[in-house]
N, C-alpha and C positions, 0 to 999 in steps of 0.2 A: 536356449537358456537365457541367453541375452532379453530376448524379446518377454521372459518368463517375469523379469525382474524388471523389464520395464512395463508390462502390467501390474504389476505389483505396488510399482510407483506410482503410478498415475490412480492407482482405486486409494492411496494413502491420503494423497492431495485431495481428492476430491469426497471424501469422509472426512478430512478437515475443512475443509470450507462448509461442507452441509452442517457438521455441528460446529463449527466457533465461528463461524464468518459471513456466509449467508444468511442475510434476516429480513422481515418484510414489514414493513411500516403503516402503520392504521394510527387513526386519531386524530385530533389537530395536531393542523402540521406535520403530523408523523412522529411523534414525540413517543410512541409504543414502540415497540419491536417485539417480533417472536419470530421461532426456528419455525422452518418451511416440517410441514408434520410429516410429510413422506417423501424428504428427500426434493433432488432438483433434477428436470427433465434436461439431457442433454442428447448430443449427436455428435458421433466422435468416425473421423476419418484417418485410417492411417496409411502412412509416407515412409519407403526407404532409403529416397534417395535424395538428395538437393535440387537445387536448379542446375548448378552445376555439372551431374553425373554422379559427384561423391556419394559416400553410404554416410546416409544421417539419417537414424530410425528416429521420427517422429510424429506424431498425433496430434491433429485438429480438434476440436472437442469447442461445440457451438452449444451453451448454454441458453436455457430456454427464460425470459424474464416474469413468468409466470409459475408462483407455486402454489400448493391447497396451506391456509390454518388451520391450525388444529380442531377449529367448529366447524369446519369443514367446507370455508368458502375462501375465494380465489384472491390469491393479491400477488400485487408486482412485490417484484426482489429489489431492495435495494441496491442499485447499479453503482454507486461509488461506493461502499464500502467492500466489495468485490474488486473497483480495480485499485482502490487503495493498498489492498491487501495480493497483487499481484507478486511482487518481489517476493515477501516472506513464502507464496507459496511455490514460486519458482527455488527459494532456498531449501525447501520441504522437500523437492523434486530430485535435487541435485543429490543432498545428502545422502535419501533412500537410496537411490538407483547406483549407487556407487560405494555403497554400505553392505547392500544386499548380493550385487555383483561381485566385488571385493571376496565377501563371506563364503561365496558358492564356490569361487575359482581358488580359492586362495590366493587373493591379489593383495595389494596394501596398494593408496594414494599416495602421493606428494605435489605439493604446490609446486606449479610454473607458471614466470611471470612472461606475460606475452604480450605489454606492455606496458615500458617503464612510469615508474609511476603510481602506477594503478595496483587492484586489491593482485593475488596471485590468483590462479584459476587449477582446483584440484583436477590431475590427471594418474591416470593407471601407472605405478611405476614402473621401468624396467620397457616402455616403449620409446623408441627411438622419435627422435628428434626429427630424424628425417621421413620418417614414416606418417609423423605429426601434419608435418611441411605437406606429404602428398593429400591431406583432404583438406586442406587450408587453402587451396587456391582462390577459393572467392574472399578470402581475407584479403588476400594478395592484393588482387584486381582493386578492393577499393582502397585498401590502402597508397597503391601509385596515384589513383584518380585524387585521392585526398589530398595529395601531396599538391598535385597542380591546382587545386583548386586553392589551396593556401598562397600558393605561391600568386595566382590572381586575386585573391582577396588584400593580402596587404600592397598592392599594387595598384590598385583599383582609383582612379582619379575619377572628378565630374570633369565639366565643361573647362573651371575656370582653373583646374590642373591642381586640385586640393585632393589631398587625399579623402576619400570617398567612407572608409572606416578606417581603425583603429591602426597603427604598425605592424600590431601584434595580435594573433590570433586568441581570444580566450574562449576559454571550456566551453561557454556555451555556445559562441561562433563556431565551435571546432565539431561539437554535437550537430548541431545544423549542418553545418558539410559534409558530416561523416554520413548523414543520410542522405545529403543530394549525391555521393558519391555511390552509393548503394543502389541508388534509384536508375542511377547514371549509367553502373554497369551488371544491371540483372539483365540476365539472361534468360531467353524463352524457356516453358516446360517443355524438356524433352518428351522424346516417344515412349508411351506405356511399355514396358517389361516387363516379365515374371521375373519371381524374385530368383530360381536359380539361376535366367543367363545373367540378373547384375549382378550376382556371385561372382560368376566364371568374367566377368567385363572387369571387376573390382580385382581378383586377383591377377589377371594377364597384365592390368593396368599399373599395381603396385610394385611387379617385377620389372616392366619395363622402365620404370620411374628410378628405381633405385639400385644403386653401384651392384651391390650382394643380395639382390632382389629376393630369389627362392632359396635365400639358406637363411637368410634374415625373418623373414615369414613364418616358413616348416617351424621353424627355433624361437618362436614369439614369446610363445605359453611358458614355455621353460625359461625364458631370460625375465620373462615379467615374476614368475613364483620366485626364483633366487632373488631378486629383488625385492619381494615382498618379506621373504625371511628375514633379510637383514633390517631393514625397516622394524620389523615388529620386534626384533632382536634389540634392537637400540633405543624403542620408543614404548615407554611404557603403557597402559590400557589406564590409567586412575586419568582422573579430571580434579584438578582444582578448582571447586567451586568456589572460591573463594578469589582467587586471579581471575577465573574466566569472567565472573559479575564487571570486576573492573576492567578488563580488558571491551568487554562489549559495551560497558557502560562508557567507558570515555570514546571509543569508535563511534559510536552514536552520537554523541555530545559535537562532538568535534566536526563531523561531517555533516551533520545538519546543524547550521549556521545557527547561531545563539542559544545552540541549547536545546530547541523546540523540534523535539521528536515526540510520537506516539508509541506506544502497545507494541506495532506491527513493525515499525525498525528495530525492537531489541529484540523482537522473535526472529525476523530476518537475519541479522547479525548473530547471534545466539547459534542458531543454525552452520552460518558458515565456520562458527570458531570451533564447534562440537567434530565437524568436518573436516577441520587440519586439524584439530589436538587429537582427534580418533583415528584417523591414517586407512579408512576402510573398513573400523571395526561396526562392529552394530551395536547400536547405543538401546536398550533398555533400563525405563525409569519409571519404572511400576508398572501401575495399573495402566496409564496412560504413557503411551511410546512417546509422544512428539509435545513440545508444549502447545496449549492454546490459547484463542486471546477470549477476551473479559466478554461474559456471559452480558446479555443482552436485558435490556428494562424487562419490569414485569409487564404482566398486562393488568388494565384497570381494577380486574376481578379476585385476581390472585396477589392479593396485598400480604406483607409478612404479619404479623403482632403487633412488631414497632412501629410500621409507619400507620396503622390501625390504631394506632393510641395517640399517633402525633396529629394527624388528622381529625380526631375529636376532639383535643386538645384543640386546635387551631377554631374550628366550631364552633368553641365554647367560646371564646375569646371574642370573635366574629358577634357572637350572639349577648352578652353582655349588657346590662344593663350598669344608667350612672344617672348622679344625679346633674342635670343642668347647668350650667352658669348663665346659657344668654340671655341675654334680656328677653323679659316679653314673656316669658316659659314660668315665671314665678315659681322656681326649682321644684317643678311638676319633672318626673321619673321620666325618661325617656329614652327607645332605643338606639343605639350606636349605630350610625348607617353602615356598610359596608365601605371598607378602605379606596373601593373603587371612585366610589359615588363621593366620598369626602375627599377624594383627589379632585372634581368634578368641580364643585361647590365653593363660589368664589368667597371670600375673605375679604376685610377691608383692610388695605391698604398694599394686597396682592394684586398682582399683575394679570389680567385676564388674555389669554390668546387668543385674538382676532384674526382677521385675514388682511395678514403682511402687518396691521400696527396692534400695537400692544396699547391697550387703556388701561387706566387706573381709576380704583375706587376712591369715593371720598372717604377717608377715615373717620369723619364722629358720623354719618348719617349711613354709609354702608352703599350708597346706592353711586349708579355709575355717575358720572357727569354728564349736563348737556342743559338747553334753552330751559330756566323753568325747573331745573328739577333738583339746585344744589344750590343751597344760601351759604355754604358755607367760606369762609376767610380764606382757609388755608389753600383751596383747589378752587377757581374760580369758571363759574359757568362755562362748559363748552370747552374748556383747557383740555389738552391729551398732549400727552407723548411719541413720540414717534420709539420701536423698539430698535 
């Protein structure tokens, strides 16, 4: 059943990336975008176990950077807005698989915090603490290793006996260790198994780990559903939409430094708060279950009305006809160059860009300066400016 529901999640996740998030870019610059037309080729390998030993059911899944457009020729995916949008769909992940799970057993969630500080981490109610502990031990491990490497980093002198960094460890120093710590104590891939003997390895293992091993285990299922009942006894199924905007909207604010967040953190966030304020329940909201993010440019071809009218509009303006003022023209009718071409088109007494110095025109004759070629008072032969 487990394994049911986490299929289940994983084909949610990846129908949301095919249609809101996956796109492929043509044009100059790439300034188009459109949905991959049949979907994105992947290759997905599954895992029951850690490096460690522990049971951690997870799936590899090696996306391919090539999809068909819809006229039915080939283009690359855009590769950063895929892993831009990594969190939100890891948020997509969590909710489902723990919604759907929930639903089937009759469980309920609750937040645990597993380190202070930081966001909580939804888990199964009604499982033990200590049973948690027993597939945590590669947390363990780099957690001690983290500790001494802290403890060597504010320590750390050069030659002339200066401290070397900061006293104090900050987040992002602390991010950095926490993955040399990781690196520092991974452990080889064990030897392939079948999934029944890491069954029977997983439960000898959990009994001999814990005080009340096999009466705590047998009695899981039923201490997690009384737990569940009370929960869902206590906490009701409505959503304030109206708290929940401002709750994610200042999470958001707040944690991305000045303000300056996209789309994909209030979907991300959105998600997790949907997932403590629902405790496990399943969340439908119409026609479409999960939010998406903002639909993609059109393509050149497929223009609405309005931009079809502003566009002609813009044409006509472009194409315009006036009469003269400059000299010489004897207010004969003439057409409007292009804004490109009159950005181009020096001016007297505008500045022209040269290579490294800036010249200036003469103002009554228009023409540059130089030997011979400016009587005039104000700018004297050969004069320039340096810019």
């Amino acid at each position: 059943m487990v394994e049911g529901v986490h299929e289940f999640a994983i084909a949610a996740v990846l129908a949301w990336i095919e249609d809101d998030v996956a796109v492929i870019r043509y044009g100059a610059r790439g300034i188009y975008r459109t949905r991959p037309a049949h979907g994105l080729a992947a290759a997905r390998f599954r895992h029951y176990e850690a490096r460690s030993g522990m049971p951690l059911l997870h799936d590899h899944l090696l996306l391919s950077v090539k999809s068909q457009r819809p006229d039915g020729t080939w283009g690359s995916v855009h590769t950063e807005v895929l892993y831009e949008n990594v969190v939100a769909a890891s948020a997509l992940y969590n909710e489902v698989v723990m919604a759907e799970a929930c639903e089937a057993l009759g469980l309920a969630s609750e937040p645990r915090t597993v380190t202070a500080g930081r966001r909580p981490v939804m888990e199964v109610a009604g499982v033990p603490h200590e049973l948690i502990g027993w597939t945590s031990r590669r947390s363990e491990q780099i957690a001690a290793c983290l500790t001494d490497l802290e403890r060597e980093y504010v320590t750390a002198t050069d030659d002339d006996g200066n401290l070397k960094f900061a006293p104090e460890v900050s987040e992002p120093a602390r991010a950095k260790l926490n993955r040399i710590a990781a690196r520092k104590t991974r452990p080889a891939k064990p030897q392939p198994r079948s999934l029944a003997q890491l069954r029977d390895d997983w439960r000898a293992s959990a009994r001999a780990f814990l005080a009340a091993g096999a009466h705590l285990i047998d009695s899981l299922l039923e201490r997690a559903r009384a737990a569940a009942a009370a929960i869902r006894a206590r906490v009701a199924a409505v959503v304030d939409v109206g708290l929940a905007a401002v709750d994610v909207t200042a999470t958001v604010f707040v944690m991305n430094g000045n303000g300056h967040f996209h789309r994909r953190h209030l979907l991300a966030e959105a998600r997790r708060h949907l997932a403590l304020v629902q405790r496990g329940r399943r969340r439908l909201t119409g026609p479409r279950r999960y939010p998406s993010a903002a639909p993609p440019r059109t393509r050149p071809g497929r223009v609405t009305p309005v931009v079809r009218a502003a566009r002609a509009e813009r044409g006509a303006r472009a194409g315009r006809v006036r009469r003269s003022r400059a000299p010489g023209t004897r207010g004969r009718r003439i057409r409007r160059r292009p804004r490109r071409d009159r950005r181009r088109t020096p001016r007297p007494g505008r500045r022209l860009a040269g290579r490294g110095v800036r010249r200036w025109l003469c103002r009554p004759c228009g023409r540059r300066p130089g030997p011979g070629r400016c009587r005039s008072a104000r700018q004297r032969p050969g004069r320039s400016r340096g810019g």
